[in-house]
C-alpha positions as CSV (number, residue, x, y, z in Angstrom):
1,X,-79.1,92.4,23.5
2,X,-78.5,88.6,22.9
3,X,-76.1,86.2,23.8
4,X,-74.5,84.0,22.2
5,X,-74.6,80.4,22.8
6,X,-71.7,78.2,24.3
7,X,-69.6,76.6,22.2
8,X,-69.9,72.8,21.7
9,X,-66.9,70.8,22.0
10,X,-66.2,70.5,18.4
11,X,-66.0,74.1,18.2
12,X,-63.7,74.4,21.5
13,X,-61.8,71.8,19.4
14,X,-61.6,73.4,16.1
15,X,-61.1,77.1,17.5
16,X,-58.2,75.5,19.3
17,X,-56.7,74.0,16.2
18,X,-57.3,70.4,16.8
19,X,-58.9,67.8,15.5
20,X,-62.5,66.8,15.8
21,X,-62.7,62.9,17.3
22,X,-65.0,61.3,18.9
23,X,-63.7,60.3,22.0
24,X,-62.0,64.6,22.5
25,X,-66.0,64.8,22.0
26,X,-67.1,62.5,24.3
27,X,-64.6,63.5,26.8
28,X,-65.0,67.7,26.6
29,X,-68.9,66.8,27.3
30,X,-68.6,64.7,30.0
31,X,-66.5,67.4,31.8
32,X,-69.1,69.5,30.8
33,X,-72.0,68.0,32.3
34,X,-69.8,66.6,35.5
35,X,-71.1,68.4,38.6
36,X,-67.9,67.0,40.8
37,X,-64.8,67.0,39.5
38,X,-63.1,63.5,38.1
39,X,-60.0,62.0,37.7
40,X,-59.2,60.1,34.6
41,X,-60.2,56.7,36.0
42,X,-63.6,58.0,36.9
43,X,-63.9,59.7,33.5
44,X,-63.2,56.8,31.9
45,X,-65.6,54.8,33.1
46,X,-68.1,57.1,32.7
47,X,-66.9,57.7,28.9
48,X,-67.6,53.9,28.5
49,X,-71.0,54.1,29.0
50,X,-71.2,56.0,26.0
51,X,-68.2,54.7,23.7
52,X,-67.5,50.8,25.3
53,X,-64.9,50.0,23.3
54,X,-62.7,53.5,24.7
55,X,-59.6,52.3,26.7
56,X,-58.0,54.0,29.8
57,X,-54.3,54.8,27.8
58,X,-57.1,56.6,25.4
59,X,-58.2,58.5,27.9
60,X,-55.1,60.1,29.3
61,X,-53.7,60.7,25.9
62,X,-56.4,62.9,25.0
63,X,-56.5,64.5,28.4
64,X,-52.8,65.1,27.7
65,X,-53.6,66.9,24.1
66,X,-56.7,68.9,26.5
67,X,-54.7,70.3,28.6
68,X,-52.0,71.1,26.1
69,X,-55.0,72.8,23.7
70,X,-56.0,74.8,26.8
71,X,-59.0,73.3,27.0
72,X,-59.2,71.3,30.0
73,X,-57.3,71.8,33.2
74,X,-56.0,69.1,35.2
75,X,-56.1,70.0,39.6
76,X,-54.5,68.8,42.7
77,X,-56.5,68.5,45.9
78,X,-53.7,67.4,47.6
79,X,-50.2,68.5,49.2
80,X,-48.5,65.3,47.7
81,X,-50.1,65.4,44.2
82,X,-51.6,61.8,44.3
83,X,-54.4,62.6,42.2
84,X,-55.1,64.4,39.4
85,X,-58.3,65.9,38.5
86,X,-59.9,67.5,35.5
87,X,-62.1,70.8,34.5
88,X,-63.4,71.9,31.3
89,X,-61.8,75.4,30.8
90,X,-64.2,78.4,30.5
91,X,-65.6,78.5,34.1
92,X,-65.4,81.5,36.3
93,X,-61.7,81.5,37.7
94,X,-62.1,80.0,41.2
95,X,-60.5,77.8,44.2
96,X,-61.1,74.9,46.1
97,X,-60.9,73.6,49.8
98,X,-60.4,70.0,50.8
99,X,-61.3,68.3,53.5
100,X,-58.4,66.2,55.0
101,X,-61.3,63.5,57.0
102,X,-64.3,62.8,54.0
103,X,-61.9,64.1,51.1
104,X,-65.4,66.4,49.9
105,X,-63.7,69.0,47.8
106,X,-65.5,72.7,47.9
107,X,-65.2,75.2,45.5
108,X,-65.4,78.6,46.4
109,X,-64.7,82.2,44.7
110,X,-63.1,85.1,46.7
111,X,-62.4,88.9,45.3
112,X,-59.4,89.0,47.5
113,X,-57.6,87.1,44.5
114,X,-57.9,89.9,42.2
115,X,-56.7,92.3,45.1
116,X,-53.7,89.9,45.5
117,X,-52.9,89.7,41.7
118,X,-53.2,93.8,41.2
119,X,-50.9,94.1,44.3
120,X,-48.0,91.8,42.3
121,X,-48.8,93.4,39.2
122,X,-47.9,97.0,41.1
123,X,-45.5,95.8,43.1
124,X,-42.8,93.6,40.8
125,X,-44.2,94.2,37.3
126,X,-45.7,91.2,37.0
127,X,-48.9,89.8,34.8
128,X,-50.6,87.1,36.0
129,X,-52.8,84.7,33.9
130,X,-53.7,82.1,36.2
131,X,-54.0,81.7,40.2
132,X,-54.1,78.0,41.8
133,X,-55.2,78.2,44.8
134,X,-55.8,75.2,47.6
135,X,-57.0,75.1,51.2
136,X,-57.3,72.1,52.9
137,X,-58.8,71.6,56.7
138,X,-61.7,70.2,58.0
139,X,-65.6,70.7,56.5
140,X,-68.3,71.9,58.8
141,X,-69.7,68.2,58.8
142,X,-66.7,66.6,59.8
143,X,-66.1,69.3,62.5
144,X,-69.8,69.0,64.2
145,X,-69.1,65.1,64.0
146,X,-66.1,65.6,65.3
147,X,-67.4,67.8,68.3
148,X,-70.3,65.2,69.0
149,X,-67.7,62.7,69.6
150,X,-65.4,64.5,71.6
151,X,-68.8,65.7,73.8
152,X,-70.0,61.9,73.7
153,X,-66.3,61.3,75.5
């Protein structure tokens, strides 16, 4: 049985009707490879490594025509909506917790979503395509430093 390799980001771009440049490129891949999730300011200067004369209004104009494509997704970590973060699309559907002390965002997967979504979809009819979901609290660092500190009192 084999598997087919991921698409590249000109494909994503050209499956979703849009036009091949390089910065959409440059930007998809960079999402891509990110192992922490990035705002458009971080993005940006990390896309200027690769492509120095790329400015920020470039940036979040092709984030805008991303997320409009479907093919990245933007994220709040936060109650008031101060940031905005971006994901390539095509991960496993999952949630994320943030820490209100060190701001460390975890990302976690549960099967209780799916169990949620069937019980709406029995219950009023209902089809859901997406699920946002975001807890926020203290991490397990934070809360043994926390403890030391309150024992150290």
């Amino acid at each position: 049985m084999s598997t087919n390799p991921p698409l590249t980001p000109e494909d994503r771009l050209r499956a979703a009707g849009q036009r091949v440049t390089g910065q959409r490129v440059l930007l998809i891949r960079l999402l891509d490879q990110s192992e922490r999730h990035l705002d458009a300011e971080a993005l940006y200067e990390r896309a200027r490594l690769e492509m120095p004369d790329i400015n920020l209004s470039t940036v979040y104009r092709t984030l805008a025509v991303l997320k409009d494509a479907g093919l990245v997704e933007q994220r709040y970590f936060a109650r008031d909506h101060s940031r905005e973060f971006y994901e390539a699309t095509g991960a496993l559907e999952h949630y994320h917790f943030t820490c209100l002390n060190c701001g460390r965002v975890v990302e976690f997967s549960t099967p209780l979503v799916s169990q949620v979504r069937a019980e709406l979809q029995a219950q009023h009819g209902v089809r859901v395509r997406h699920a946002c979901i975001c807890f926020e609290g203290t991490c397990a660092e934070c809360a043994a430093k926390s403890q030391g500190e309150a024992a150290a009192a």
